[in-house]
Structure formats: structure tokens, C-alpha cells
C-alpha positions in Angstrom: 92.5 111.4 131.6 91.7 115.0 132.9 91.4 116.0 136.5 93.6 112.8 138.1 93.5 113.9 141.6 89.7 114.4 141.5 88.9 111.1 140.4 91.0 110.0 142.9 89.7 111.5 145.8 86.2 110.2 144.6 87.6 106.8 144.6 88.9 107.1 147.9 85.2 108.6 148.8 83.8 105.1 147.3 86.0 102.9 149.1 84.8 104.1 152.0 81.3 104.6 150.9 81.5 100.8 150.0 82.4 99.5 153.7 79.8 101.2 155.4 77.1 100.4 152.6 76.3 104.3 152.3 74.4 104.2 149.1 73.2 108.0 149.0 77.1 108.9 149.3 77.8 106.6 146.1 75.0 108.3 144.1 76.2 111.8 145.1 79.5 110.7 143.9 78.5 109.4 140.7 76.3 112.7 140.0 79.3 115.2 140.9 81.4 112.8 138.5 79.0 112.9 135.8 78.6 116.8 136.2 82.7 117.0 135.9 82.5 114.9 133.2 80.2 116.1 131.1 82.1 119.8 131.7 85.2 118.2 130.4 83.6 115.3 127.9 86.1 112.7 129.5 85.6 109.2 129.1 87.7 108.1 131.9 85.8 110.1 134.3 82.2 109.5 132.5 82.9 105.4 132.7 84.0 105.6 136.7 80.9 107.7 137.2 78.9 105.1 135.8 80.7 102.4 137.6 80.5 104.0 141.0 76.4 104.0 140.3 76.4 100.5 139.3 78.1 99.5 142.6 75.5 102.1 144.6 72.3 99.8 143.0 73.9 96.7 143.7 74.6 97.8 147.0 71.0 99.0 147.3 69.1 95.7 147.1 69.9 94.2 150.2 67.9 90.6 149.0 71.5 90.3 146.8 73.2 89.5 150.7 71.5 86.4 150.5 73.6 85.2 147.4 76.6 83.1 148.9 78.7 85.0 146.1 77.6 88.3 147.7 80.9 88.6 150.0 83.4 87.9 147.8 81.8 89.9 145.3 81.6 93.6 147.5 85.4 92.3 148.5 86.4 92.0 144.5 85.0 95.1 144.1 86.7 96.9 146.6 90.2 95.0 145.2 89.8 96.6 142.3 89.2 99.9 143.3 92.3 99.9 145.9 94.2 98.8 142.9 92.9 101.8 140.8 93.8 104.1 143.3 97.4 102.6 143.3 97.2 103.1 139.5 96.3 106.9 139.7 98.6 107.8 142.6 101.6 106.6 140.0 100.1 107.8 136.8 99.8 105.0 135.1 96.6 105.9 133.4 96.7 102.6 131.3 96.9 100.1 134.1 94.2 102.2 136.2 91.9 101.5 132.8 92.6 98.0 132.4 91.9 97.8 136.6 87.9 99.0 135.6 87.9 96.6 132.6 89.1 94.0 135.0 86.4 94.9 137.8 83.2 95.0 134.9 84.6 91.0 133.7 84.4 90.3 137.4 81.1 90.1 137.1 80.9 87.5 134.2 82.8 85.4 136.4 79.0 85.2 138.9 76.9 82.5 138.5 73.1 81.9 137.9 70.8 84.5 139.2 73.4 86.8 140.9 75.6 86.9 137.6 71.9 88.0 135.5 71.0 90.6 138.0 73.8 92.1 138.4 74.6 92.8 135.1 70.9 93.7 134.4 71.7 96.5 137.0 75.1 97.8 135.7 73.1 97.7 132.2 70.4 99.9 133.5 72.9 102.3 135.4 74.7 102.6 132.1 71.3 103.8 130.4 70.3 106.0 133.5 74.1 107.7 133.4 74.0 108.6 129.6 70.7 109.8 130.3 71.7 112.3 132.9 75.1 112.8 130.4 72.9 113.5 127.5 71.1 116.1 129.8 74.4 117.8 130.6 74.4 118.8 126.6 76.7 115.8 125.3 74.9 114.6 122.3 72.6 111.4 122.5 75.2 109.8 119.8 78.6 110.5 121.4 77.0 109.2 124.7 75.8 106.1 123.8 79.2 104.9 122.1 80.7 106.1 125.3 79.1 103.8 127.3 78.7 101.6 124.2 74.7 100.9 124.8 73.0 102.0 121.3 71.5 104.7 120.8 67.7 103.4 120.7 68.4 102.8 124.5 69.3 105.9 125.4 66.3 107.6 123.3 63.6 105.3 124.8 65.0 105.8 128.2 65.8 109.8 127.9 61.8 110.0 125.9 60.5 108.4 129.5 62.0 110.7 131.7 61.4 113.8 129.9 65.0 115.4 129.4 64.3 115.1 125.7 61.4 117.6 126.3 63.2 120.3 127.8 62.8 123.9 125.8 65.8 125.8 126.7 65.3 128.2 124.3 61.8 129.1 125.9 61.7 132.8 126.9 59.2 135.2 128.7 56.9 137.4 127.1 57.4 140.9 126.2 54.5 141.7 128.7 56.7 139.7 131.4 59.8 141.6 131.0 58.7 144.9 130.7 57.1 143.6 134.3 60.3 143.1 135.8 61.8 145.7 134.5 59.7 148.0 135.8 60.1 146.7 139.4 63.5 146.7 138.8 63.4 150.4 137.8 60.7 151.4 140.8 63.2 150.1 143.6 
């Protein structure tokens, strides 16, 4: 894992970010943890960027409080997490990996309705987060077996949005940049 101590402080960020419900702090954590991870293509920091926007839309439909499972599972949640921290402050990498495997079974252990939407929503964040990696120049391939959806997924959901359509290679005319030069020149 690169960059330990950022990851860490964005944990520390999320814990809190968890108690007071601030969903718009979770998402901005998520997107400066996707940004640094697409910068250093690693997977530790891609998959708790991911997790940490799972959490946010979870958090974000407040008709999930009215599951009786709902408290225990915002307080598993937040287990996990302390525990990770724990893990990263003593550098064992391996046990702080096994923590997030630990937290994503969590939810297999939910029942009925509140175990199918909550992994219909940490499905979709998964999509939405490759998107945005795949965006940030990682290819569409090493993206999806990072966040092991397939690649159809992330080409359907990355053709919706537009990011496939992106021309980055689109430059101004000759008659434009004689333009600017000029007004450069004339100042």
C-alpha cells in the first residue's frame, strides 16, 4: 500500500463523517481518494475509496433507518473502520485488508430487503467509482478487475455518462491561435 498515512487520515475523516451522517464529506473523501489513487494506480487506496462511497449512499437514503438492522449495521461499520485504523497505525497492511474484506461480508450477514439494497448500492458505487477511475486514464480493463465488476458494466455505465466521449486530443484552429497569439503579442 502507498501513501499509509493518507489513507489513514481519510479514515479518521470517515469515522467522523459517519457519526454525524455528513454524506457530502464522505463523497469528497471518496473523490480525493480516487484522484490519489488513480495518480498512484493502488488498489488499496482505489477499494477504500470505493468503500467510503458505498457507506456515503447507504447513509444517504434515510428510508434505510426504518430497517431494525439499520443500527447495528452503521455501528458494524464503524467497528470495522476503527479496527482498520488500528491496522494502519501498526503497519500491518495484511490485517487492515482482511478488516475491509471483513466489513464488505458484513453485509451478507443482512436480511431480506435491507441485505438486497444494500448490496445493490455498494454494486452501483463500485460501477460509479471505476467510472470516475477510468476517467482518471486507468484503462476500462484494469479497472474493472480491480473492483472485480466486468467490464460490460463499466462500458455501459462510462457510454451513459459521457467520459467515453471525451476528445482530449481536440485542438484549436490555426485561425484561433494565431488569435491569441496576437493578443498576447499586442499587450
Amino acid at each position: 500500500m502507498q501513501e499509509i498515512k493518507h489513507v489513514l487520515d481519510v479514515l479518521k475523516e470517515v469515522e467522523k463523517a459517519i457519526i454525524s451522517e455528513d454524506i457530502i464529506k464522505l463523497k469528497d473523501l471518496s473523490n480525493q481518494t480516487i484522484h490519489t489513487a488513480s495518480i498512484s494506480q493502488d488498489t488499496d487506496n482505489i477499494l477504500v475509496a470505493v468503500l467510503i462511497y458505498s457507506i456515503s449512499k447507504v447513509i444517504e437514503r434515510s428510508n434505510y433507518r426504518e430497517y431494525p438492522e439499520w443500527k447495528s449495521f452503521v455501528q458494524s461499520i464503524k467497528t470495522h473502520i476503527d479496527h482498520a485504523i488500528n491496522f494502519l497505525e501498526n503497519e500491518d497492511i495484511n490485517k487492515f485488508r482482511f478488516e475491509f474484506k471483513k466489513l464488505r461480508k458484513s453485509i451478507t450477514k443482512l436480511s431480506g430487503n435491507f441485505k438486497f439494497h444494500v448490496q445493490d448500492v455498494f454494486r452501483k458505487a463500485e460501477i460509479n467509482k471505476a467510472s470516475r477511475i477510468y476517467e482518471h486514464g486507468i484503462s476500462m480493463e484494469q479497472t474493472a478487475k480491480i473492483l472485480g465488476i466486468t467490464i460490460w458494466e463499466l462500458s455501459e455505465y462510462a457510454g451513459t455518462t459521457g467520459i467515453s466521449n471525451v476528445n482530449l486530443n481536440r485542438t484549436m484552429s490555426e485561425k484561433k491561435r494565431i488569435q491569441i497569439a496576437m493578443e498576447i503579442f499586442e499587450k
